[in-house]
C-alpha positions in Angstrom: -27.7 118.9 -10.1 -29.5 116.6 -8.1 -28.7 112.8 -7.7 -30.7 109.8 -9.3 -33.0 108.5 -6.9 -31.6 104.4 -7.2 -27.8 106.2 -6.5 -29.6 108.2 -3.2 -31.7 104.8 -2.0 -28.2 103.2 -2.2 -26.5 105.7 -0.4 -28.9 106.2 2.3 -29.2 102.3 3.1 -24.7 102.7 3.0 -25.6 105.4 5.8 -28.1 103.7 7.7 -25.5 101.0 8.0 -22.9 103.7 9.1 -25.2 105.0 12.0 -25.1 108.2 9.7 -28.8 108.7 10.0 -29.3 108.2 13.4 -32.2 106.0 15.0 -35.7 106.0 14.1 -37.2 109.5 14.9 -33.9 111.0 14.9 -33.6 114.0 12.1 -32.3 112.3 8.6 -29.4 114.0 6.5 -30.4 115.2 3.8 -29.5 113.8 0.2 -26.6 116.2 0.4 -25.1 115.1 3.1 -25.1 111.7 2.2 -23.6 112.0 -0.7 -20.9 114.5 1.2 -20.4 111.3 3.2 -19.8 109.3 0.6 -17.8 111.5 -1.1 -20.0 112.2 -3.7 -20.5 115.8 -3.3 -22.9 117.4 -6.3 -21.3 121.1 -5.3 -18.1 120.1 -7.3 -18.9 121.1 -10.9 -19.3 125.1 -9.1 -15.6 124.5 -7.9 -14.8 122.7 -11.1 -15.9 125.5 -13.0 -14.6 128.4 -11.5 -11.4 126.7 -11.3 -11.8 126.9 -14.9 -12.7 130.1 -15.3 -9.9 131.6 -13.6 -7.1 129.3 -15.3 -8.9 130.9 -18.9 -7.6 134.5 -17.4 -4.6 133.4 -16.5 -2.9 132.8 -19.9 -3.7 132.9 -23.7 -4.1 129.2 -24.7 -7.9 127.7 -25.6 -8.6 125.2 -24.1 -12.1 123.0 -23.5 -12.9 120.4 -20.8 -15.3 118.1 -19.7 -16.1 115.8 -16.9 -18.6 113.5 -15.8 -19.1 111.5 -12.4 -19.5 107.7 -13.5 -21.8 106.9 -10.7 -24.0 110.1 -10.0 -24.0 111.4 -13.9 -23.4 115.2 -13.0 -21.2 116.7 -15.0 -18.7 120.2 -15.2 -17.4 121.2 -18.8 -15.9 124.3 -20.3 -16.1 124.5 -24.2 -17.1 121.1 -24.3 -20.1 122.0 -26.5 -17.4 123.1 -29.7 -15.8 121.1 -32.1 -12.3 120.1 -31.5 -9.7 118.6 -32.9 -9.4 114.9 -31.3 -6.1 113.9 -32.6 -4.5 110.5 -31.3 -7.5 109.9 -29.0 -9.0 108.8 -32.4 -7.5 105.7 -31.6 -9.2 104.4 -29.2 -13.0 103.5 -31.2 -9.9 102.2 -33.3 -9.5 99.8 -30.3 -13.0 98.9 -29.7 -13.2 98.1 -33.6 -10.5 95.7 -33.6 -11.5 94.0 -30.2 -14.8 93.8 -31.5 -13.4 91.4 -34.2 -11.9 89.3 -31.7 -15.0 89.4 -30.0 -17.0 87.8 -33.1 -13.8 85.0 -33.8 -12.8 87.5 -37.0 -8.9 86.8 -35.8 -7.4 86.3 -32.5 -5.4 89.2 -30.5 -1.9 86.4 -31.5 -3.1 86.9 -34.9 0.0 88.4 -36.9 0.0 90.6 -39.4 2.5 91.5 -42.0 4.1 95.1 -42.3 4.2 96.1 -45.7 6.6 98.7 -47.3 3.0 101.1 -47.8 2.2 100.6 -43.8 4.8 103.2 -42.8 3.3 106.2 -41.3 5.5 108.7 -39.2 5.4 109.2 -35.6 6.3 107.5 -32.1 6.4 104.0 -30.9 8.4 100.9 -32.1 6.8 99.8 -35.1 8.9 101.3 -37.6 11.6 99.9 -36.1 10.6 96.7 -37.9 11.8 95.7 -41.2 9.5 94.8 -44.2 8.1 91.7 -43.8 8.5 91.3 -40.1 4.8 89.7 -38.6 3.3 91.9 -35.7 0.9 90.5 -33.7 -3.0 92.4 -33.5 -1.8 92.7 -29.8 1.3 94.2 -30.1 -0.3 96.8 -32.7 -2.8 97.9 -30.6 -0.5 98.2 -27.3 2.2 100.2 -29.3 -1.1 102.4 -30.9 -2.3 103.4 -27.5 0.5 103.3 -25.3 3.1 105.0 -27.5 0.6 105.9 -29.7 2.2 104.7 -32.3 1.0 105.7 -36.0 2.0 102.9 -38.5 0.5 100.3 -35.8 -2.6 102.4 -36.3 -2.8 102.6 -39.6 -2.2 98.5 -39.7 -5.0 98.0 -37.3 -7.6 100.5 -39.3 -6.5 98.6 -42.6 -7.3 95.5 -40.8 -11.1 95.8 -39.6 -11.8 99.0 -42.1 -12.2 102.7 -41.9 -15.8 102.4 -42.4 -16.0 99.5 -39.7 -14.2 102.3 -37.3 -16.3 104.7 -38.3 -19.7 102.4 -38.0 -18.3 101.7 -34.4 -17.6 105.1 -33.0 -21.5 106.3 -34.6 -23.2 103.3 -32.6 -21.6 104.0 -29.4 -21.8 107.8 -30.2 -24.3 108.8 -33.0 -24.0 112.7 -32.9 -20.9 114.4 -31.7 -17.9 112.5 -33.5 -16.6 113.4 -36.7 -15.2 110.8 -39.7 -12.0 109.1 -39.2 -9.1 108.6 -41.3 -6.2 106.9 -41.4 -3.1 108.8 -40.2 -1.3 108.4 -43.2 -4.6 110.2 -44.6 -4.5 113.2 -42.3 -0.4 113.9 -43.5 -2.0 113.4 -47.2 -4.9 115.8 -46.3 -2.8 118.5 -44.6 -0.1 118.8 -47.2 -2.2 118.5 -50.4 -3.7 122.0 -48.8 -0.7 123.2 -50.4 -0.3 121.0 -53.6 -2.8 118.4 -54.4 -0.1 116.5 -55.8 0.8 115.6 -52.0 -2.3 113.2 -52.1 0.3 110.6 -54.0 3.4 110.7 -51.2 4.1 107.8 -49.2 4.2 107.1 -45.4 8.3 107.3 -45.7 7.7 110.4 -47.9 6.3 111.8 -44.7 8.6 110.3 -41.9 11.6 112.3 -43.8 9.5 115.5 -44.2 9.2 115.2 -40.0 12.9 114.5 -39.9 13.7 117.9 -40.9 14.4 121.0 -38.6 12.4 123.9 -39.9 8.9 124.1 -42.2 11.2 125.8 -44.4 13.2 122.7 -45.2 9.7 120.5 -44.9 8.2 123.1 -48.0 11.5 122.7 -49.6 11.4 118.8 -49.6 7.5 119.0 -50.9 8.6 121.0 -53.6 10.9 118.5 -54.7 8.9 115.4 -53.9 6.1 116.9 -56.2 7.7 118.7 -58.3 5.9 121.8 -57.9 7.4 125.1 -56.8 6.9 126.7 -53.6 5.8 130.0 -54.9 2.9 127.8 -56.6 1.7 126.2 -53.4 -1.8 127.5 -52.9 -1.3 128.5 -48.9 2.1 130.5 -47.5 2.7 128.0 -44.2 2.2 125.0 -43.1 0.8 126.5 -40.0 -1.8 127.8 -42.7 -2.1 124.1 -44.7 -2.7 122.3 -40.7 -5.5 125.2 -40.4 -6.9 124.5 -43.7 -6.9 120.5 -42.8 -8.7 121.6 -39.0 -11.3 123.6 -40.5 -12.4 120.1 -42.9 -14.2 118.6 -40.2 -11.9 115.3 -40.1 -11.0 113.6 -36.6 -13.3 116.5 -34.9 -15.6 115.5 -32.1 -17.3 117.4 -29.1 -15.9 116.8 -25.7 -18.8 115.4 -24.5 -19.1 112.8 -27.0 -15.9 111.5 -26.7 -16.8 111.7 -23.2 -19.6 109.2 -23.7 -17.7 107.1 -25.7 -15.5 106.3 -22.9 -18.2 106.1 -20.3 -20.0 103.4 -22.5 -16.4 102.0 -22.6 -16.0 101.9 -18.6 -19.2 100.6 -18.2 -18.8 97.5 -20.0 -20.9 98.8 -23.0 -18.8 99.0 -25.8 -16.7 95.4 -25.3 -17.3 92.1 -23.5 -15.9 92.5 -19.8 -12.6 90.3 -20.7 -11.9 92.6 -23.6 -13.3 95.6 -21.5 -10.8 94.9 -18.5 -7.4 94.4 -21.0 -8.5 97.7 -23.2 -8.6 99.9 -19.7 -5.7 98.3 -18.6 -3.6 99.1 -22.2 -5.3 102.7 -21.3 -3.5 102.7 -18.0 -0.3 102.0 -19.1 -0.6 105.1 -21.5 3.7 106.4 -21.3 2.3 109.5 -23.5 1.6 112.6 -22.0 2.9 112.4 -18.8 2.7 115.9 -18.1 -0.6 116.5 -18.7 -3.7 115.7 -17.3 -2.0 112.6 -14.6 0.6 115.0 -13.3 -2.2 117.0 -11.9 -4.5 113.5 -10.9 -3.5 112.2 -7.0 -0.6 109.7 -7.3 -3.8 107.0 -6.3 -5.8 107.4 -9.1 -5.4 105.2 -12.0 -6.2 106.8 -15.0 -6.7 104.7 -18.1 -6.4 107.5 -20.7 -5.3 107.9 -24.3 -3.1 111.6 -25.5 -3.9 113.3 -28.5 -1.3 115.3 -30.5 -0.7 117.4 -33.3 0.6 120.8 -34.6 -1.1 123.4 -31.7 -3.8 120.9 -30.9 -2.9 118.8 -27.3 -5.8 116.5 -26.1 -6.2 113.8 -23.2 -9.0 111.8 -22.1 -9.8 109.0 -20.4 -11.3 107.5 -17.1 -10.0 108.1 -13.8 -10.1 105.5 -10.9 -10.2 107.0 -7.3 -10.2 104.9 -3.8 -12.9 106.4 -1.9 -13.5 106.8 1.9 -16.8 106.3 3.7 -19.4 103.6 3.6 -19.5 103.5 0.3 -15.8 101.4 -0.7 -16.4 101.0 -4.4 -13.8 103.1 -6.3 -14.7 106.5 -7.6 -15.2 106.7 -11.4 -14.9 110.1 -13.1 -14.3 110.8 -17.3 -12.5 113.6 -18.2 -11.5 114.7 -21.3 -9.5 118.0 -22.1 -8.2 119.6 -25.6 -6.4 123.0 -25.7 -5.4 124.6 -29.9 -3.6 127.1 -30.8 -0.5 127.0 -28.7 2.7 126.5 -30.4 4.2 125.4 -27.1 3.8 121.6 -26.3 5.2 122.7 -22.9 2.7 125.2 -22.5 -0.3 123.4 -23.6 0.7 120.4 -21.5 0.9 122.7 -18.6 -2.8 123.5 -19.1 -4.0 120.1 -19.1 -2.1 119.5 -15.9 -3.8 122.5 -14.6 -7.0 121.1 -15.3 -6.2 118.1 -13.7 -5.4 119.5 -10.5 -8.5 122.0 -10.4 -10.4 118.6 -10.9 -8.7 117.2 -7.5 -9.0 120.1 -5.4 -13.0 120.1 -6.1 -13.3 117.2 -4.3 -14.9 115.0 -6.6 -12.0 112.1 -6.7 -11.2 113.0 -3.0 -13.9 111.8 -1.0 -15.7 115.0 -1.0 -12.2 117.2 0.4 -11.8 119.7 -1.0 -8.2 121.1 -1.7 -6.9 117.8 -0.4 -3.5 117.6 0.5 -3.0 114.3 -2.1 -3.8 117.1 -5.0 -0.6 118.3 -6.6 0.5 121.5 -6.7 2.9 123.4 -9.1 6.1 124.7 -7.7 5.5 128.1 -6.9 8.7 129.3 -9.8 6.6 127.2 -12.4 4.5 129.0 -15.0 3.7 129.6 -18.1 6.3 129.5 -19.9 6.7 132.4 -22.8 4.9 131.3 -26.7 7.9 130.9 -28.9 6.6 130.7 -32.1 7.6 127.3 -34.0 10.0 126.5 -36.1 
């Protein structure tokens, strides 16, 4: 994995400067060493990797990473190549559809909107905490949709610029590699009409008092009542089986990769004019989701501007981390990383994983200034595991 020769010229004029080269006729470092010195070390995706490896045989969750250095290009992934479920992190070509619109003077960011009785979707954040009626600003829908990740704000902000306008965006940026989006009010729709088409005509609030209850026993209960068809006629057993039905369609999928590139175009100023650039990274840093995944295991330096993903066993997290570097070279490190696991029950578990990856990403070196193992990596506590699957309720 070699570096690209304008990123090498620049780092061997940086070491020139430093005295790293010695004087003329003295023997030069080679590319290697340069970069070592720079902290951009091109060994890392071996120690990436193997990190990897050896987390997979250490417990029973899936899981699929990938990670590219901002400023060299070389990347490290794990199952990156596979389709998988993207979740919540859906939300941010939502973003760069709506700040797009800004851009062209469609509405301003202080723009409100009204909530309407048909705009409630389940799920976190404070939206539906407003009554009908009550006008919400474009910004404060698109801070509650990535920082609590907040559904109904979502769903407002998609109705605002378009599914297909999201869905034009996101193939632009990305034109292979991302899957259609939907609303989230269309993904409860499209998981529970796997049981009873008759599903397709619930309401957001249908769905916020489905979630409300303790058991999928109750949840199968309640459908049978809302749609007035009987469980023994639902055409899967589970809901477990009607989510796996709704994965295997396709919707909200992407490679790793490609959502990957999606935020690289993002960090690099690609995807949004550099005001609207700098407030969406920011928003992204101020992500209160996920805590436990990815950033626990990120160097308490780094900024990570990020956006979680979550859904019955599917965790994701992506976004870009931020690194000070040391050496001649005092621009900050860039690095995306984006990480998925399915199948795990467990929140706790899966979010375990993610930090994991995290900290096998620091102790590679590559947002450390080339050290490897650094002592600025986290570490779990040596009681803390995995804990046991317990199946869910």
């Amino acid at each position: 994995m070699k570096l690209p020769t304008a990123r090498l010229q620049v780092l061997a004029s940086a070491a020139l400067c430093a005295g790293l080269w010695g004087a003329p006729g003295a023997a030069s470092a080679t590319p290697t060493t340069v970069a070592a010195a720079n902290g951009l070390d091109d060994r890392w995706p071996a120690r990436f990797e193997a990190e990897l490896a050896r987390l997979s045989t250490q417990q029973d969750i899936a899981f699929g990473v990938y990670v590219r250095d901002l400023d060299t290009g070389v990347s490290a992934s794990w199952r990156a190549d596979r389709a998988w479920y993207l979740a919540s992190m859906v939300k941010v070509p939502v973003a760069i559809a709506v700040l797009r619109g800004a851009e062209r003077g469609d509405y301003e960011l202080d723009t409100r909107l009204t909530l309407r009785a048909g705009d409630y979707v389940d799920g976190a954040g404070f939206t539906n905490g407003h009554a009908v009626g009550a006008p919400l600003t474009v910004r404060f829908l698109l801070e509650q949709m990535i920082i609590y990740s907040d559904n109904t704000a979502s769903d407002m902000l998609i109705d605002l610029v378009g599914v297909a306008s999201v869905n034009a965006v996101a193939r632009s940026l990305v034109p292979e590699g991302l899957a259609e989006i939907t609303t989230l009010a269309d993904v409860r729709r499209e998981v529970y009409s796997r049981l009873t088409p008759a599903a397709r005509r619930l309401s957001g609030v249908d769905f916020i008092e489905l979630r409300k209850l303790r058991t999928d026993g109750e949840r199968l209960q309640m459908l049978s009542r809302l749609t007035g068809t009987p469980v023994a006629d639902f055409k899967l057993p589970t809901l477990n089986a009607a989510y796996d039905a709704y994965y295997a369609s396709g919707l909200n999928v992407g490679r790793l990769d490609a959502h990957a590139e999606l935020l690289a175009l993002l960090a690099d100023g690609k995807a949004l004019d550099p005001v609207r650039t700098d407030y969406l990274l920011g928003v992204m840093a101020r992500t209160a989701t996920g805590p436990n995944r990815l950033k626990s295991g990120l160097p308490a330096r780094a900024r990570f501007a990020h956006k979680t993903g979550t859904q019955r066993r599917r965790t994701c997290d992506g976004g870009i981390v931020t690194a000070p570097r040391v050496g001649p070279l005092k621009e900050p490190q860039r690095v995306v990383i984006v990480a998925c696991t399915r199948g795990e029950n467990s929140s706790v578990r899966s979010d375990l994983v993610l930090r994991q990856v995290g900290m096998a990403l620091c102790r590679s070196g590559l947002i450390t200034s080339g050290v490897i193992d650094a002592p600025s990596c986290p570490v779990l506590p040596r009681a803390e595991s995995l804990p046991a699957a317990a199946p869910r309720r």
